[in-house]
Structures are given as C-alpha cells and as structure tokens.
C-alpha positions as CSV (number, residue, x, y, z in Angstrom):
1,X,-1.8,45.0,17.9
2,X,-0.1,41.7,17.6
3,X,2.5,43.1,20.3
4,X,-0.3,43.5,23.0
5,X,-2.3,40.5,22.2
6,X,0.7,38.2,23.0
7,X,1.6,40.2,26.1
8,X,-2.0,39.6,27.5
9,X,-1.4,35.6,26.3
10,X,1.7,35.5,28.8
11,X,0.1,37.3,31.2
12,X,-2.6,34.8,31.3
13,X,-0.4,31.8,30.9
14,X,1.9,33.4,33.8
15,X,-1.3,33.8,36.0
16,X,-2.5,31.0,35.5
17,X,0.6,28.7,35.6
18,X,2.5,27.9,32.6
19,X,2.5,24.1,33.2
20,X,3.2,22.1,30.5
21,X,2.6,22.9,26.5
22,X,-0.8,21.3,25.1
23,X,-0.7,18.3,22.7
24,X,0.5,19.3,19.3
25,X,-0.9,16.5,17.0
26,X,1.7,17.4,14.4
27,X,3.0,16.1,10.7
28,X,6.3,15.4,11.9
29,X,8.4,15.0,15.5
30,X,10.9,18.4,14.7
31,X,7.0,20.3,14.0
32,X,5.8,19.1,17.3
33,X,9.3,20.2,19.1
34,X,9.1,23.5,17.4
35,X,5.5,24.2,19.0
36,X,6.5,22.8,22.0
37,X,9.6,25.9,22.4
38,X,7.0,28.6,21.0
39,X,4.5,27.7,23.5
40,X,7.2,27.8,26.2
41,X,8.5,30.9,24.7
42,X,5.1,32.8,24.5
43,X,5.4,32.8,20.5
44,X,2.9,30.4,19.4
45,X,0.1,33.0,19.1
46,X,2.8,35.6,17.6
47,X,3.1,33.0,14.5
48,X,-0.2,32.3,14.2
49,X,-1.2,36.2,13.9
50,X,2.1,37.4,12.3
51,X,1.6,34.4,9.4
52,X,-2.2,35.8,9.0
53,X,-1.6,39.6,8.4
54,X,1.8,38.4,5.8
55,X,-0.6,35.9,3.7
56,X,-3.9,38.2,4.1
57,X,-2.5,41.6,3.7
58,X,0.8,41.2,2.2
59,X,0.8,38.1,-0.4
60,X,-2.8,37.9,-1.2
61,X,-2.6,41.8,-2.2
62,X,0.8,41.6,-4.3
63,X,-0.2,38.6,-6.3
64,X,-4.1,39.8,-6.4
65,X,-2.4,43.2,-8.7
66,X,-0.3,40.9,-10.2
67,X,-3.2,38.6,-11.9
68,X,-4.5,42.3,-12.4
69,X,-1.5,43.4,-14.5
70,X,-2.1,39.7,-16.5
71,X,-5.6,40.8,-17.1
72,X,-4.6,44.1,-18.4
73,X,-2.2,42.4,-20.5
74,X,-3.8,39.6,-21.9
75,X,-7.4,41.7,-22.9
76,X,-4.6,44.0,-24.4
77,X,-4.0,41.3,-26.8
78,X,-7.3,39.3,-27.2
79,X,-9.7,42.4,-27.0
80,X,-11.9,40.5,-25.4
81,X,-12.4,41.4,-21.7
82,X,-14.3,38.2,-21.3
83,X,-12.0,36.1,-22.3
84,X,-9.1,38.0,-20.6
85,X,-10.4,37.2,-17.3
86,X,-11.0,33.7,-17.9
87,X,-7.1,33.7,-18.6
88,X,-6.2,35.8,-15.6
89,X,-8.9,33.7,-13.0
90,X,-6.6,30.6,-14.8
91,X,-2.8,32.2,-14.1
92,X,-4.5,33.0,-10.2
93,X,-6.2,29.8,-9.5
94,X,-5.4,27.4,-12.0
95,X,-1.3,27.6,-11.6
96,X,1.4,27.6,-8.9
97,X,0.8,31.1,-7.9
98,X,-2.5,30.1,-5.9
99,X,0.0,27.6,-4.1
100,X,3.1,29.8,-3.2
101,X,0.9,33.1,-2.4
102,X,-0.3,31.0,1.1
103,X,3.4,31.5,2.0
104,X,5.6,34.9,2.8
105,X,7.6,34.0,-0.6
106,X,10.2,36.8,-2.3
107,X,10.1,34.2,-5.3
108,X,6.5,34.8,-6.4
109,X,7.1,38.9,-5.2
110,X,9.9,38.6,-8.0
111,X,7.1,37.6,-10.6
112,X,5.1,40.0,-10.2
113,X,7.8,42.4,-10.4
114,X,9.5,40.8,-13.4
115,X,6.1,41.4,-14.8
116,X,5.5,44.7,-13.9
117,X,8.7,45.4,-15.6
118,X,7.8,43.5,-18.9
119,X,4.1,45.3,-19.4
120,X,6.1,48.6,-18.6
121,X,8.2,47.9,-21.6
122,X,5.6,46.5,-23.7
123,X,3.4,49.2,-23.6
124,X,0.5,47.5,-25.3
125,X,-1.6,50.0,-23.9
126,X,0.1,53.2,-25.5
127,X,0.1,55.4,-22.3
128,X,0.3,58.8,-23.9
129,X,3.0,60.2,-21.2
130,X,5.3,56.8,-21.9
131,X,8.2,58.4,-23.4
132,X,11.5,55.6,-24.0
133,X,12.9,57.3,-20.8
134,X,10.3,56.8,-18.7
135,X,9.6,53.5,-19.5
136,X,13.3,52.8,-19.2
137,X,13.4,53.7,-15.4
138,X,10.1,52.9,-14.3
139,X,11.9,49.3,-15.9
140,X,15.0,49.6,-14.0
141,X,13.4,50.4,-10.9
142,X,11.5,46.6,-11.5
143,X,14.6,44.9,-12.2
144,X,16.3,46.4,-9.2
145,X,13.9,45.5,-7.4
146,X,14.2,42.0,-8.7
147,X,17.6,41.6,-7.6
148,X,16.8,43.0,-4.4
149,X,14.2,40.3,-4.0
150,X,17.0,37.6,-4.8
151,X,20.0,37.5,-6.4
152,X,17.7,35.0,-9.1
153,X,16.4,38.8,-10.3
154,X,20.3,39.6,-11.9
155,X,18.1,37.4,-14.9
156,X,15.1,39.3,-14.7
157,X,17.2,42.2,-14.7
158,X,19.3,41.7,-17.6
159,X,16.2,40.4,-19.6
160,X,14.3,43.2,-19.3
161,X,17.2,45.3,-20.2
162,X,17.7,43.4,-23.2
163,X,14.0,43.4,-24.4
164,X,13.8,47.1,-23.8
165,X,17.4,47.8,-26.0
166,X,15.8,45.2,-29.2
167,X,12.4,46.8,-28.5
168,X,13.4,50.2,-28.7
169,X,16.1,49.4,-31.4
170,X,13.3,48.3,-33.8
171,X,11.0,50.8,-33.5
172,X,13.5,54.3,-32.8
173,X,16.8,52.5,-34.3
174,X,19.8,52.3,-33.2
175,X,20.0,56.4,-32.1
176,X,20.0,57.1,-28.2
177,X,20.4,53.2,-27.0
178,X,23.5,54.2,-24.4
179,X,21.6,56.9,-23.3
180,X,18.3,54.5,-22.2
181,X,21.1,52.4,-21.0
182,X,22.0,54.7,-18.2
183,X,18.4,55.7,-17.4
184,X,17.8,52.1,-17.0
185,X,20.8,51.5,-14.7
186,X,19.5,54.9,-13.0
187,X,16.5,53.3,-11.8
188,X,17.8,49.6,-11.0
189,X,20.5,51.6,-8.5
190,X,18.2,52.8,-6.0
191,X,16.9,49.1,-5.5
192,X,20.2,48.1,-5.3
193,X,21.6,50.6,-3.4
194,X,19.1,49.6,-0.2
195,X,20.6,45.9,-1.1
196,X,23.7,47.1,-1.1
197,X,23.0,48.6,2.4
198,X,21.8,46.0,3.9
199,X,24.6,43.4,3.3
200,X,26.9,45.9,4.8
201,X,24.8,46.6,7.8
202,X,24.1,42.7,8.2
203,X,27.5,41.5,7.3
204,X,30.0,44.5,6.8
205,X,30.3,44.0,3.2
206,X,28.1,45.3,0.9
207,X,28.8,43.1,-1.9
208,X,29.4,39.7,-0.7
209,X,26.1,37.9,-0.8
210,X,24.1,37.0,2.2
211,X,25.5,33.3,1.1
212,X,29.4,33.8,2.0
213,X,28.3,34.2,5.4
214,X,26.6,31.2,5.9
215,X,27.7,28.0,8.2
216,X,28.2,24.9,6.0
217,X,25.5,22.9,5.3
218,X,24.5,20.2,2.7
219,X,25.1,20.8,-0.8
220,X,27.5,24.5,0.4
221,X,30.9,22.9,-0.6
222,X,29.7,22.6,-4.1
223,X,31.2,25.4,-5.8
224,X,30.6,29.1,-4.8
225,X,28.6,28.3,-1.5
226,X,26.7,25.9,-3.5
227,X,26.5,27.6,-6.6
228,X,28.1,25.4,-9.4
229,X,28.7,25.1,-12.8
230,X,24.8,23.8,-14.7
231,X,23.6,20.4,-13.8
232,X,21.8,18.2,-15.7
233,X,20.4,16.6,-12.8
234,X,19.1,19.8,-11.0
235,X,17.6,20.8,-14.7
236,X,15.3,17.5,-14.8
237,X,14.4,18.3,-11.2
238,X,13.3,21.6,-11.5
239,X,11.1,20.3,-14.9
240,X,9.5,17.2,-13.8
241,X,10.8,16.0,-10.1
242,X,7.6,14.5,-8.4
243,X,7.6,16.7,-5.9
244,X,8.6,20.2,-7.2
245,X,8.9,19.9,-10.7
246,X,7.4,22.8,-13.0
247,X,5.9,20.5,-15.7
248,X,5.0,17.7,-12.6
249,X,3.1,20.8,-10.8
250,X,1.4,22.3,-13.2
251,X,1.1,20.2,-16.6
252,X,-0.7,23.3,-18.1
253,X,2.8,24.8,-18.8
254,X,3.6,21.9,-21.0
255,X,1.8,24.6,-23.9
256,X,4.1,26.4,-23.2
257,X,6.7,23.8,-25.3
258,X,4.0,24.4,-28.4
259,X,4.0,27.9,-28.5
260,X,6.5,29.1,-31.0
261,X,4.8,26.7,-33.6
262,X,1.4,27.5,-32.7
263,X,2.4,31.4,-32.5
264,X,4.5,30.7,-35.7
265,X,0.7,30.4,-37.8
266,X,-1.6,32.3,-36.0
267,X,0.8,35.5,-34.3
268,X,-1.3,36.2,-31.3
269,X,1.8,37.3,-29.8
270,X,4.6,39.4,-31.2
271,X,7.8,37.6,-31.9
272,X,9.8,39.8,-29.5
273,X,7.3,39.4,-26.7
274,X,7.2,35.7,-26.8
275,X,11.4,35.3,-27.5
276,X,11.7,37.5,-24.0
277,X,8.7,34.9,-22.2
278,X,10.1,32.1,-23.8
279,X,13.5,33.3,-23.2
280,X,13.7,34.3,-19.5
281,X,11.9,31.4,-18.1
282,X,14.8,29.2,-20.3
283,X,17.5,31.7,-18.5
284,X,15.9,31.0,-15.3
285,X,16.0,27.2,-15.7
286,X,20.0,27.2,-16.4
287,X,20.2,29.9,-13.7
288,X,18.5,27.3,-10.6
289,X,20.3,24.3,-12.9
290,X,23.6,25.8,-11.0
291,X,21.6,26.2,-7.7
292,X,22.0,22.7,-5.4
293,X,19.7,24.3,-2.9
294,X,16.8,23.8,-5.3
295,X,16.7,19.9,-4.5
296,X,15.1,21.6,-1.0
297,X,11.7,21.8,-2.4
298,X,10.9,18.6,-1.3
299,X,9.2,20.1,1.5
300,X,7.2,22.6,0.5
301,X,6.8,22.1,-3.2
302,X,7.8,24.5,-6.4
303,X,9.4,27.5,-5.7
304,X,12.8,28.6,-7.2
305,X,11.1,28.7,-11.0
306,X,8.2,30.9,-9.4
307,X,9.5,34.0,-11.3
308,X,8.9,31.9,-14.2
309,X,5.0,31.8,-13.9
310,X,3.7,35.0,-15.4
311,X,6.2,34.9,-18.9
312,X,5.1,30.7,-19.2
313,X,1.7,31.7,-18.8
314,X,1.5,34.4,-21.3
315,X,3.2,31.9,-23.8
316,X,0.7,29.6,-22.8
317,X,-2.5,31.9,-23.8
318,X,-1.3,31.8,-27.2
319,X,-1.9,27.9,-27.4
320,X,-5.2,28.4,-25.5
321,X,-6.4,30.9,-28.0
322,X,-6.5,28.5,-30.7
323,X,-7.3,25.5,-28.8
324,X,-11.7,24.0,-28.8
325,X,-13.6,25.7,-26.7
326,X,-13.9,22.2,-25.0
327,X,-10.4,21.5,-24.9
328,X,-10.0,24.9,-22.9
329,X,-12.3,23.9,-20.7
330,X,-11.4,20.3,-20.4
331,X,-7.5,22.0,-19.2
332,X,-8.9,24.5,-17.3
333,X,-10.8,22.5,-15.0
334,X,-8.0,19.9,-14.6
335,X,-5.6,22.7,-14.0
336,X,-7.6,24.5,-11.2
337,X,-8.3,21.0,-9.2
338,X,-4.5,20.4,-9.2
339,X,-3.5,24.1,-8.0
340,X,-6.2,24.1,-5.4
341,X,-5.6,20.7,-4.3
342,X,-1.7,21.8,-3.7
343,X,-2.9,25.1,-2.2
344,X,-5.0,23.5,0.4
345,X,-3.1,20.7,1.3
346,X,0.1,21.4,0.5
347,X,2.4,19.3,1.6
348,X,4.2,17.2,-1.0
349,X,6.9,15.5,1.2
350,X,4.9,12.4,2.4
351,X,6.2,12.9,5.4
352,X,9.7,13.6,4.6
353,X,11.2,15.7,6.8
354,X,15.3,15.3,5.4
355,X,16.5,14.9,2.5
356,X,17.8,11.6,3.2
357,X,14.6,10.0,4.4
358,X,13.1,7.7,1.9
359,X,10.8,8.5,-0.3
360,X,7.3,7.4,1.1
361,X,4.8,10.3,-0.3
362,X,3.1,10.2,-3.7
363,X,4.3,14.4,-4.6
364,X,2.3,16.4,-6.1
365,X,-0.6,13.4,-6.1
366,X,-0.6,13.5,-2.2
367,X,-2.5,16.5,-1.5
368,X,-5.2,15.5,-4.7
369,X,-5.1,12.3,-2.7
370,X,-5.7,14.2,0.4
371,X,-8.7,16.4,-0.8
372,X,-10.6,13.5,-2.9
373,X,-10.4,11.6,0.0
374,X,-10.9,13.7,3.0
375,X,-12.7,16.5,1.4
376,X,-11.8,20.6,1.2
377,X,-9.5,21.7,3.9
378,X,-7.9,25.1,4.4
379,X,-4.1,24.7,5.9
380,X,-4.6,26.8,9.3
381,X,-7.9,24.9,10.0
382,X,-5.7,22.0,9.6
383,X,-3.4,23.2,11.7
384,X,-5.5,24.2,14.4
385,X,-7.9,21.2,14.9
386,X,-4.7,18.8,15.5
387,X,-3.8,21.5,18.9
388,X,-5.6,20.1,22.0
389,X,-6.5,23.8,22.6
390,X,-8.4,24.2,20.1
391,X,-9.7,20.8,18.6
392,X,-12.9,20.7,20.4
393,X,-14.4,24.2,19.6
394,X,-13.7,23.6,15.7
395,X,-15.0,20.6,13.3
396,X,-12.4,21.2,10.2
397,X,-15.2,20.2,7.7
398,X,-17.6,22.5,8.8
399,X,-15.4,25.1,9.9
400,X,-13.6,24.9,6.2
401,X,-17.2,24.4,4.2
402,X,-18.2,27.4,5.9
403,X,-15.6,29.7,5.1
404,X,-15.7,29.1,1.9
405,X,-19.3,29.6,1.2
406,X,-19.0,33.2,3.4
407,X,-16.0,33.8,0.8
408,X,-17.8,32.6,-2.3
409,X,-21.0,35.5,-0.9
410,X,-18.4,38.1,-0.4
411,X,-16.9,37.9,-3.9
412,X,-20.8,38.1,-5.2
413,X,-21.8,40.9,-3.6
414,X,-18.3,42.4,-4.4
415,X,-18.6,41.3,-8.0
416,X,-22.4,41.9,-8.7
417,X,-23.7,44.2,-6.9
418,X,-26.4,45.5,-9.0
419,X,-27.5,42.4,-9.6
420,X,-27.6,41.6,-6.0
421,X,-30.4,42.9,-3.5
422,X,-27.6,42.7,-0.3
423,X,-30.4,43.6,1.7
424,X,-32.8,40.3,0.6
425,X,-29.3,38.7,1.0
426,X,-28.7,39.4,4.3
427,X,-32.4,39.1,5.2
428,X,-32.4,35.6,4.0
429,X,-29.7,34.5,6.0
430,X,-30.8,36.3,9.3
C-alpha cells in the first residue's frame, strides 16, 4: 500500500515539475540535508508512512503484550487485580518503555522477550500442561530470541538458563538438570540458527558479528571493534549521565537500590526471583560498561539498559507495595510526567548533533522544559508543522490537544463499555 502511494507521489511531483524541495524548518543542518535528498529521491512520504505502520503496528503492539505479561505477573503476586494494573499502567507510561516504544528499537523487543522468558520459568500461574521440559524450551526459544535481537541477549540468555537450572534444582533436585540443559539449548538453536544465517548471507560468515565488518569509526579501535575490557566511566554513564542515564531518566528505579532490604522484611518477592531481576539488570550494566558505543545515546536518550526495564521494575513493586498510599501516588505522578515529557518531546541533545559539540542542552530536563513551556506535543505533529507543505493546514496545539482527547474516548469506550451509552456518545458529539 505504501509502495503505490509513493509511486502516485512521484508521479505527481514528475508531472508537475519537481523544482526544488520545500522548506524543512529542521532541529539541526544534517536533518534538513537529509530531507532535502528524500524529497529529491521520492522517499520522504516512504519514511513518513513506513515509520507509522513500525511504531503503530509493530512497537506499540509488542510492548502493549509486554505491560500485559507485567500485569499478569505482578496480580500473580499481589492478588489484587486493582492494584496490578496500577503497577502495569506505571511500567507502560510511567518508565522508559513509553519513550523507546515511539521508535523501531530491538533493545525494548529484547525486554519483552527477556520477560516472556522469565514468567515462562516462574510459573506463578501453575499452567497445568507446564511440565520442566516445556517450560525449558518455550525458555530457550526467548533467549534465542534474545540473542538474535542483539548480541546484549547472550545475558539474557545465560540468565534465564541459570534461573531455570537453581529453580528447578530446588524444587526437583539435582536429578535430570543436563537433560533440561539440552532442551533449553534445543529451543535457543532455532533462533540462533536464523542469526546464524543471516551473518553468512550478509557477510559470508556465520559467526563473526555484524561488528567485524564495519568501517572504522569513533570509539571502534578500542578493543574488539569497540568492545573493551569494563569501564568505570561508561558504568556512571549508563547510571546517571544527564542525558541517557538509567537513574537520570527515570529516578523511579532508584527503589530498585532498596529492594533486597525492603524484600528482606516483608518477602513480596521470592528470593530467587528478585536475585535473577536484581541480577540480570547488574550483568547488563557490566555487559554495556564494555560497550563504547553506549556514550551514543546522547541523541536519542536511554537505550542500551532497555532490556533492563521489566526485571528493575518488578524489583521496584516490591518497595511500592509497602510504601503510603500517598507516597505511591506522590512517585507515580512524578514518574509519569517525566516519561511522557521524554516521549513527547524527546530529544535530549540540546541540539547536539556530534559527540564533540559542546554541551548546550539541559538532558533529560529539556523536553520537561519543552512541554511546561510550550504545552503537549506529539513528535510527528512536530515534525510536520516545521515542513512548508504542511504548516498551514495544521496548528500543532490543536491538532495535538485533539488527538489526544479522540484517544483518551477511544480507550473509554474500549475500556467501559457497559458503562458507556456509545450511542449518546456519538450523539453528543454529532
């Protein structure tokens, strides 16, 4: 559909002339250049579309049955379904996931599947057809998956592998470990197989990384292609950098710090369950402490720890639990302005552009800045009222207010819909 929309575009353009490309009022000169050579090109509509259908039908739906499989988890522990989607609406809109689901990002895919993987395992839910095997692949299948995702999900993968191996070891002993071994390796292989295949029809090798390939850049004559030895540096970075730091972006995980002593008096979560959250997102931080390329979120804010999210979070309901009910709410709120401030705005750069720019923006204050100041925006409204072609048929204020009150009537009449009359509804706004 995309295809023959943009064939009629050049056909117009063609007919009509091409001339030159319309004004682009744009952030920076290399956004305005890159416009300039779509438009020329016939791929400025392409982007436009193809970036819709990824965010509205690709990373909107993934990360929607993600905050599902929180919910499930969280009310398993709880038992209070109430309460359990409070917790779930705070992991969607309340942390980084809200942010890095507006772009096409394998980062956040690998949470989700890191926590697919981890329920699987769990089994707080006592499916009666779970048997250790099953479980077991259905877990190795995630972890491949992981690693096909990134090379980030070789943690994810070996945690999960681990967790399953103490898990079952405790409750089945020691008997038929090896066994769930290779039934866990059976499943990752087919995930890794299709990564396998793809480096050798990409690259002819199908087990060099994607990253031996690549030209020299910045940071690549560190170590293995930029992989070094851990950095003390990169590990304050990735926890409270300005711009992209976990703690920085979303101070809510800072519970997360709390939770073996608050989980220590009260057990809301099993010991194994919060060593494996706790754990894996402390793997992941010395895994990206090796990683220069990480310093290249200056740009577009957090994403390397994204795989991180879902195992903080559920470490962070277990603070939460035992927290006053003001408190909650007081953290909450605060935690929901900052991710929907950063989802609608954005960018955390100040206008950087290289890493060797100076440092002009505020980080992750810019786009709170942004929103207090210049009220709710929505990033392809932006986008679109600073083109020539389109500024005077849309008023971003309007055009942004309105979309969200037709979104906040959908999810009523979605939610609600006994207690709705859709018919007085749609009466009322005829």
């Amino acid at each position: 559909m995309i295809d023959r929309v943009v064939e009629r575009v050049r056909r117009t353009r063609h007919e009509n002339g091409r001339g030159a490309p319309p004004h682009y009022d744009a952030p920076t000169e290399k956004d305005r250049r890159f416009y300039e050579e779509a438009w020329r090109r016939g791929f400025d509509v392409k982007f436009g579309l193809a970036s819709f259908v990824m965010q509205s039908f690709a990373m909107a739906v993934i990360s929607a049955l993600g905050v599902v499989v929180m919910y499930l988890l969280v009310v398993s522990v709880v038992e209070q379904p109430a309460a359990a989607l409070a917790m779930a609406l705070l992991y969607a809109f309340g942390t980084p996931v809200f942010l890095r689901t507006g772009f096409l990002n394998h980062n956040l895919m690998l949470a989700h599947v890191g926590l697919l993987g981890f329920a699987i395992l769990w089994n707080r839910w006592e499916w009666p057809s779970a048997s250790p095997a099953r479980r077991f692949f259905l877990a190795g299948v995630t972890g491949g998956t992981a690693v096909l995702l990134d090379y980030s999900g070789l943690v994810i993968l070996a945690a999960l592998w681990l967790y399953a191996i103490v898990k079952y070891s405790r409750e089945h002993g020691k008997p038929g470990v090896l066994g769930l071994t290779f039934i866990y390796a059976a499943g990752a292989l087919g995930p890794v197989a299709v990564l396998w295949f793809y480096q050798w029809r990409s690259f002819g090798h199908p087990f060099r990384p994607p990253q031996h390939w690549m030209p020299p850049v910045e940071y690549s004559d560190q170590g293995y292609q930029g992989v070094a030895w851990p950095q003390w540096s990169l590990a304050t970075s990735l926890a409270f950098d300005y711009r992209f730091g976990l703690f920085t972006t979303c101070p809510l995980f800072l519970l997360a710090v709390v939770a073996p002593f608050v989980n220590r008096r009260w057990r809301l979560l099993p010991r194994a369950e919060l060593v494996m959250c706790l754990g894996v997102s402390a793997a992941l931080f010395l895994f990206f402490s090796c990683v220069q390329y990480t310093r290249w979120q200056f740009n577009t804010g957090i994403r390397y720890l994204s795989p991180a999210f879902p195992f903080l979070f559920l470490a962070v309901v277990s603070v939460l639990r035992k927290l006053p009910p003001l408190s909650v709410r007081s953290i909450s709120v605060a935690s929901v302005a900052i991710a929907w401030c950063m989802a609608m705005v954005r960018d955390v750069s100040g206008g950087k552009v290289e890493l060797t720019d100076p440092d002009t923006g505020l980080g992750v204050l810019d786009p709170i800045r942004t929103v207090f100041t210049s009220g709710l925006q929505l990033p392809a409204i932006t986008t679109l009222s600073r083109m020539d072609a389109y500024r005077h048929l849309i008023d971003p204020n309007f055009a942004t207010l309105l979309l969200f009150v037709l979104a906040a009537v959908l999810v009523l009449v979605v939610w609600k819909p006994k207690a709705l009359n859709v018919g007085r509804l749609i009466w009322a706004f005829r």
